[in-house]
N, C-alpha and C positions, 0 to 999 in steps of 0.2 A: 686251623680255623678257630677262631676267638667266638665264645657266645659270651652274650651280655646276659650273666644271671641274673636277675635283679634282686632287691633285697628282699623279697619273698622266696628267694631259695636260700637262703640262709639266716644262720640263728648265732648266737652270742654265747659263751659258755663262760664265766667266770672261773679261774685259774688259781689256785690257791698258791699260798704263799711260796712252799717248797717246784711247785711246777713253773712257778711265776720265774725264781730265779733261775734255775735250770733253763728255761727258757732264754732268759738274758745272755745269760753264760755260754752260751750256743754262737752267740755273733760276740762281731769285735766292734761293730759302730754304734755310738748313741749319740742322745743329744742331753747337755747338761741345763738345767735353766737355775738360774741364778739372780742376785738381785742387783743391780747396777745404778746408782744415781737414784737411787727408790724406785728403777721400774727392772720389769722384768727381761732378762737377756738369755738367749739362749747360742752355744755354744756346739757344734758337732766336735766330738770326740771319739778316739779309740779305747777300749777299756777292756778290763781283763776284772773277774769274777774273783777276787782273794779271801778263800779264810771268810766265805757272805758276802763279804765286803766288797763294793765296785771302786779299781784304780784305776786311775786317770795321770798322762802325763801331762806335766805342765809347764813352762817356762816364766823366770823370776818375774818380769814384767807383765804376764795375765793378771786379767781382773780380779778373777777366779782365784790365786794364790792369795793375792793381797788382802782380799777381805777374808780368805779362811785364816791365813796368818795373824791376822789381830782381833779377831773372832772371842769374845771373853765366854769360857765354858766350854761344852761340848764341839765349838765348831761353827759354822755358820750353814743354817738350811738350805739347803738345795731339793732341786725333784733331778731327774736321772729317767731317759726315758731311751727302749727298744725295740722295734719294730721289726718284725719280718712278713711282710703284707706282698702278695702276690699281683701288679697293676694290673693282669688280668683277667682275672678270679673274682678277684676283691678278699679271699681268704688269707688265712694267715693268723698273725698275733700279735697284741703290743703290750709292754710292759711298762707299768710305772713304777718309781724307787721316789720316796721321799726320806729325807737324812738329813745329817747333819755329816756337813763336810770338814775334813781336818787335812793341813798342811804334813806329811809325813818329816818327820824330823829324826828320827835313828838315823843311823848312817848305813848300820850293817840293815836293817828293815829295805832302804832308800836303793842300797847295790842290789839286794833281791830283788827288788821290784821293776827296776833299772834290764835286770835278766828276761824280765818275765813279760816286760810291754812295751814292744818297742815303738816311739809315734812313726803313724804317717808323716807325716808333716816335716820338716828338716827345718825348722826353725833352732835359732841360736839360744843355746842356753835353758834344753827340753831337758836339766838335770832336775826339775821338782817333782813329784808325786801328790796327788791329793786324794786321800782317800775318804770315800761317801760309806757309812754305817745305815742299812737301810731301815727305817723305823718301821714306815707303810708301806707295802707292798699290796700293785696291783695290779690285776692281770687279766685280760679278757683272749677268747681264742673267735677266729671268725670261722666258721664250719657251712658245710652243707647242707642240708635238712638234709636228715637219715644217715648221718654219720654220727649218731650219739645213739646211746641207749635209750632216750626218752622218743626216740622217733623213729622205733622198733614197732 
């Protein structure tokens, strides 16, 4: 049986930086948003937690490669977002990651990383990697009343 809590039984908990990613780190699916034609575009991907850092495979023809590949400096910003929300509850968590994204370019970096995420997706030519450096990290958790300490 399903009850509908409503949003007077639950409360909002801000997640600090280190529980934010650990959190992330826990799933394999996010969403990447990025900047395309000067608007905003967003992307579902699989990713893997490296070293802080969130990887992403990519193929040579994404958007997402090309503007991080000619990207002058750090990379090109992106946000990075993870969710794990319950559709019947409404609890759960989501995460945001703001960065700057860089095209992986080592080779031996590229075969690791190659080991460690492999895409969903079976698309031609999933040989790139781009990896996000999270700057801002944010995190909220959705709870029950009386599952925190302040509702003791």
């Amino acid at each position: 049986m399903i009850t509908d809590k409503g949003p007077a039984s639950h409360r909002r908990v801000d997640l600090d930086r280190a529980e934010a990613l650990r959190l992330l780190g826990s799933v394999s699916l996010g969403r990447v948003v990025f900047t395309r034609q000067a608007l905003p575009t967003v992307r579902p991907v699989n990713h893997v937690l490296d070293d802080g850092d969130i990887v992403i495979r990519t193929h040579e023809g994404a958007a997402l490669t090309s503007q991080a590949r000619q990207a002058d400096g750090p990379g090109v910003v992106v946000a990075y977002e993870a969710d794990a929300i319950d559709p019947d509850t409404h609890l759960g968590w989501s995460v945001v990651v703001t960065g700057y994204a860089q095209v992986v370019t080592d080779a031996e970096e590229l075969t690791r990383i190659r080991g460690l995420l492999k895409p969903w997706a079976a698309l031609p030519g999933m040989d790139h990697a781009v990896r996000i450096h999270p700057d801002l990290v944010t995190g909220i958790m959705l709870t029950s009343r009386g599952d925190g300490p302040e509702d003791g």
